[in-house]
N, C-alpha and C positions, 0 to 999 in steps of 0.2 A: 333306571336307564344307565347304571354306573358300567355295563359294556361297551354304552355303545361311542364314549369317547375313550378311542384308541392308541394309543403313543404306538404301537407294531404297526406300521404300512404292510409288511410282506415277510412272510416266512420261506425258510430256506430247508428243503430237504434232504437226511441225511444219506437218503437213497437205498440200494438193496446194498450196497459194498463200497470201499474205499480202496478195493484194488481195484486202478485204472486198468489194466490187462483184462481181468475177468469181469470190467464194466462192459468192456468192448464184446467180450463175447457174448455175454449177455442182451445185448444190444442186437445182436444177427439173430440169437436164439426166439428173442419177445417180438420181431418183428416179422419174423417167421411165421411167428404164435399167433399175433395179430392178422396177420394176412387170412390163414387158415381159419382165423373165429369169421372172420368176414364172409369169406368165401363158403364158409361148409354151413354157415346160418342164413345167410342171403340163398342159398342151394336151396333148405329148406322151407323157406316163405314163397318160392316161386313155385317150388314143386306143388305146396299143398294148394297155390292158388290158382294152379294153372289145370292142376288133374281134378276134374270133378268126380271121382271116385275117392278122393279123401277130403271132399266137403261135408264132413262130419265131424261132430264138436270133438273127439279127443284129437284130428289135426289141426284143428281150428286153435285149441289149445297149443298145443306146439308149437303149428306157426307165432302166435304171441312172443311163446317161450322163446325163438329162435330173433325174435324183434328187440325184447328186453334184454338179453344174451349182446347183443350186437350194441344196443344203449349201452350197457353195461361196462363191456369190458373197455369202448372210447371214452368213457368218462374218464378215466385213469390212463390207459397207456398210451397213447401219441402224444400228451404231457410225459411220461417217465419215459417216453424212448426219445423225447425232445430233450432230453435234460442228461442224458448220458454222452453227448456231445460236449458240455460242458462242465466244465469243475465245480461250479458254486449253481446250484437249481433251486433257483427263486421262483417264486408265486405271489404275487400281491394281495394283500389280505380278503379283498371284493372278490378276487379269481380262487381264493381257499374257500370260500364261505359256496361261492356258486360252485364248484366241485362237490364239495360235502353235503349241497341239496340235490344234485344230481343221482350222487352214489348211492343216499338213503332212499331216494325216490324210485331208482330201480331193484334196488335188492330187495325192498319192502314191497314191489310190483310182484317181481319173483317169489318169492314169500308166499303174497296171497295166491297167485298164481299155482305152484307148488301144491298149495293146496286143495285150490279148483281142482285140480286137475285127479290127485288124490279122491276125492268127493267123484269124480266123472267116473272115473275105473270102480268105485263102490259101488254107484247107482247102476253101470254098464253089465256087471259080472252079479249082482244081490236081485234087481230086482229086473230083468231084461224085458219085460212086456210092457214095462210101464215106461221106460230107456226114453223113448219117442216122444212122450209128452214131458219127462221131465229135467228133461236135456235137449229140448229145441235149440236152435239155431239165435230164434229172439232172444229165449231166457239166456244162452251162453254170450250175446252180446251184451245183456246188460248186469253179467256176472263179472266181461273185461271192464264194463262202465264204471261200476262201484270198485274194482280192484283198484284202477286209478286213481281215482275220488278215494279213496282211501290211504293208496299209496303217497298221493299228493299231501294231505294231510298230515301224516304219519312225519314225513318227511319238513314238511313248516317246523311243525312241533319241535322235532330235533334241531333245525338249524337256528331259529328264535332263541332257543334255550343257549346255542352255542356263541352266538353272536351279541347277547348281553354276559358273557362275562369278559373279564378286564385283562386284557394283555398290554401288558407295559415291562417284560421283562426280553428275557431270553427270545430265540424267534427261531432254532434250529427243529424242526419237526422229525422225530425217528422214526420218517416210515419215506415213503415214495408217493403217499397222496395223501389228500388233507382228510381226515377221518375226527369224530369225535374225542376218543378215550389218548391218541395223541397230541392234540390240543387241550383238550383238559390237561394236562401235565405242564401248561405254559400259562395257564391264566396265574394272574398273581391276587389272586381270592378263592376263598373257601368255597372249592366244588363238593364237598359232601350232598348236598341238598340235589345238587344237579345232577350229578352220579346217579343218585336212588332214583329220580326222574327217567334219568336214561335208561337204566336198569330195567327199569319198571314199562319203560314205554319199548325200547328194543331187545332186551333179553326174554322179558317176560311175552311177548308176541310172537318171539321166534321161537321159546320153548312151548308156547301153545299151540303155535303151528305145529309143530312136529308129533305132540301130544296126540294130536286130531288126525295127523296123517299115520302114526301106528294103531290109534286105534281104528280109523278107515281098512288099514291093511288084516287088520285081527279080523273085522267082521269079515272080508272077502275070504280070507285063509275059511273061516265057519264053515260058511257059503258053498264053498266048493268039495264040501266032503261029497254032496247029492249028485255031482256032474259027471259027466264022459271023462275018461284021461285026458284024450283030446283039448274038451273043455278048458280043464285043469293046466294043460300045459300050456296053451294060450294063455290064457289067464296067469301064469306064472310068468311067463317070456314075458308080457306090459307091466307087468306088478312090476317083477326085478328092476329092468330100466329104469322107472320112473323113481322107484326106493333107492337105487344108487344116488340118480340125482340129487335126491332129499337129506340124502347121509352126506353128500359132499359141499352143498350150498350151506344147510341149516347147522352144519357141525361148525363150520367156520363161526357163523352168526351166535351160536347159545355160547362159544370159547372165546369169544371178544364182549359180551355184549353181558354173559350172567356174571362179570367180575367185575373187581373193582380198576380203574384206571392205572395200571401200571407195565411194564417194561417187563417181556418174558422174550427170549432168543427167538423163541419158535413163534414168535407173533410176525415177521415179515411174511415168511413160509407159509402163514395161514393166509397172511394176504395176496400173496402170488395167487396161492389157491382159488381163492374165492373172486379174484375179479380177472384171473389169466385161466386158468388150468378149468374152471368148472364151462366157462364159456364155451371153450375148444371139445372138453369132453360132450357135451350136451349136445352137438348133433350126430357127433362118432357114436355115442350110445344110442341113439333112437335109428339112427340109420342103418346099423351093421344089424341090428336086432331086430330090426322092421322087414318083412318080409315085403308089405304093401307097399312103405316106401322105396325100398329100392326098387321096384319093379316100376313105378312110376316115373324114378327117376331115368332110368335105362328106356323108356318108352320118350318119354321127351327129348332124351336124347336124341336117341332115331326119329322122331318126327324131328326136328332141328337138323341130321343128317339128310334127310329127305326133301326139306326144302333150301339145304345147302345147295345140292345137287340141281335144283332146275334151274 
């Protein structure tokens, strides 16, 4: 238990920049970004639960994805757009540690998710007669059940390991949120042992997720030599989407997470990434590419103009 008495009350982050000018713009730019993740992923959770013609498990999935998207990206930015107002952005050690189980709690949601979702378009596009029984509506709620229960897990795991070791030094963190492998760099004891742990618990899950989701897309790519073009091209138009997304969440995760804890320039840049930029693209790419959804959306619209009107 030699973490858990603490000489750090609170650490201070070094933020994305130390020029006060291009904090400031910064600050109009992510707040912007924030709005939009709110607004284009709140868009999508009403649409799929409002139109019962996309009460079908791949919106079902989505809607999720647009829920944890929205967890996600508050865990982190109304802290770093609170802190750009201020020269010195402190966090007390209780409010880093509940951060850091937030942030693992949903990317590792996403994660399984991601995958789910990978697995739906396999089963949807390989084996379609059997689609109905083995993608109900039950089994897709209790495939969100265990994602949780999983994620939630996943995520103890990480912050237990984080919150016994011994910070009694330095308290400057070089990121703009409290994350593992930058805390690790301030314990004043040997993280080797925890590293491999971390490694082994968040690298090696994220590179297996991804493993499982190229080979999900290998079998479909099979698959679709027998089909219509038509077929084909649907089936390529939901693939894309969903494989952009997977390259731009899980790439962040296997470049932070299969190395050893140190200091790279391009490591903020991946974090912008992964908890501003994949949130905001995630409903621009399923909605610009969705035929059904946007037709749903443009339909509730007009019924919403419609009963403006009486």
């Amino acid at each position: 238990m030699e973490g858990l008495n603490q000489t750090v009350t609170h650490f201070v982050f070094s933020g994305l920049t130390n020029n006060r000018s291009l904090e400031l713009v910064l600050l109009v730019v992510f707040s912007i970004l924030y709005l939009l993740i709110l607004v284009g992923n709140l868009l999508i959770i009403v649409t799929v639960a409002c139109d019962r013609c996309l009460h079908t498990p791949m919106y079902f999935f989505l809607g999720n994805l647009s829920f944890i998207d929205i967890c996600h990206s508050s865990v982190t930015m109304p802290k770093m757009l609170f802190d750009c107002f201020f020269h010195q952005k402190v966090i007390s050690f209780g409010g880093c540690i509940t951060q850091l189980f937030f942030l693992h709690l949903c990317a590792s949601a996403e994660i399984f998710l991601l995958t789910i979702m990978g697995y739906d378009r396999c089963v949807a596009i390989c084996y379609p007669l059997q689609y109905v029984n083995l993608m109900n509506m039950k089994i897709c709620a209790c495939l969100i059940g265990t994602l949780w229960v999983g994620a939630t897990i996943h995520s103890l795991i990480q912050t237990v390991l984080t919150i016994h070791l011994s910070y009694c030094g330095p308290n400057v963190i070089d990121s703009f949120f409290c994350d593992i492998p930058p805390l690790m760099k301030l314990a004043c004891t040997d993280t080797y042992f925890i590293g491999v742990l971390i490694i082994s618990s968040s690298g090696l899950m994220s590179l297996l997720c991804f493993v499982i989701l190229i080979a999900s897309y290998a079998i479909i790519l099979i698959s679709l030599k027998g089909q219509t073009a038509e077929g084909r091209h649907k089936a390529f138009s939901t693939c894309a989407a969903h494989l952009l997304v997977v390259v731009l969440f899980l790439g962040h995760c296997i470049f932070i997470y299969t190395r050893p804890a140190s200091s790279f320039p391009t490591d903020k840049l991946a974090a912008v990434l992964y908890t501003m930029v994949t949130p905001f693209l995630n409903p621009v790419i399923y909605t610009l590419r969705n035929k059904e959804v946007k037709h749903s959306i443009k339909k509730l619209w007009n019924q919403r103009q419609i009963l403006a009107r009486r």
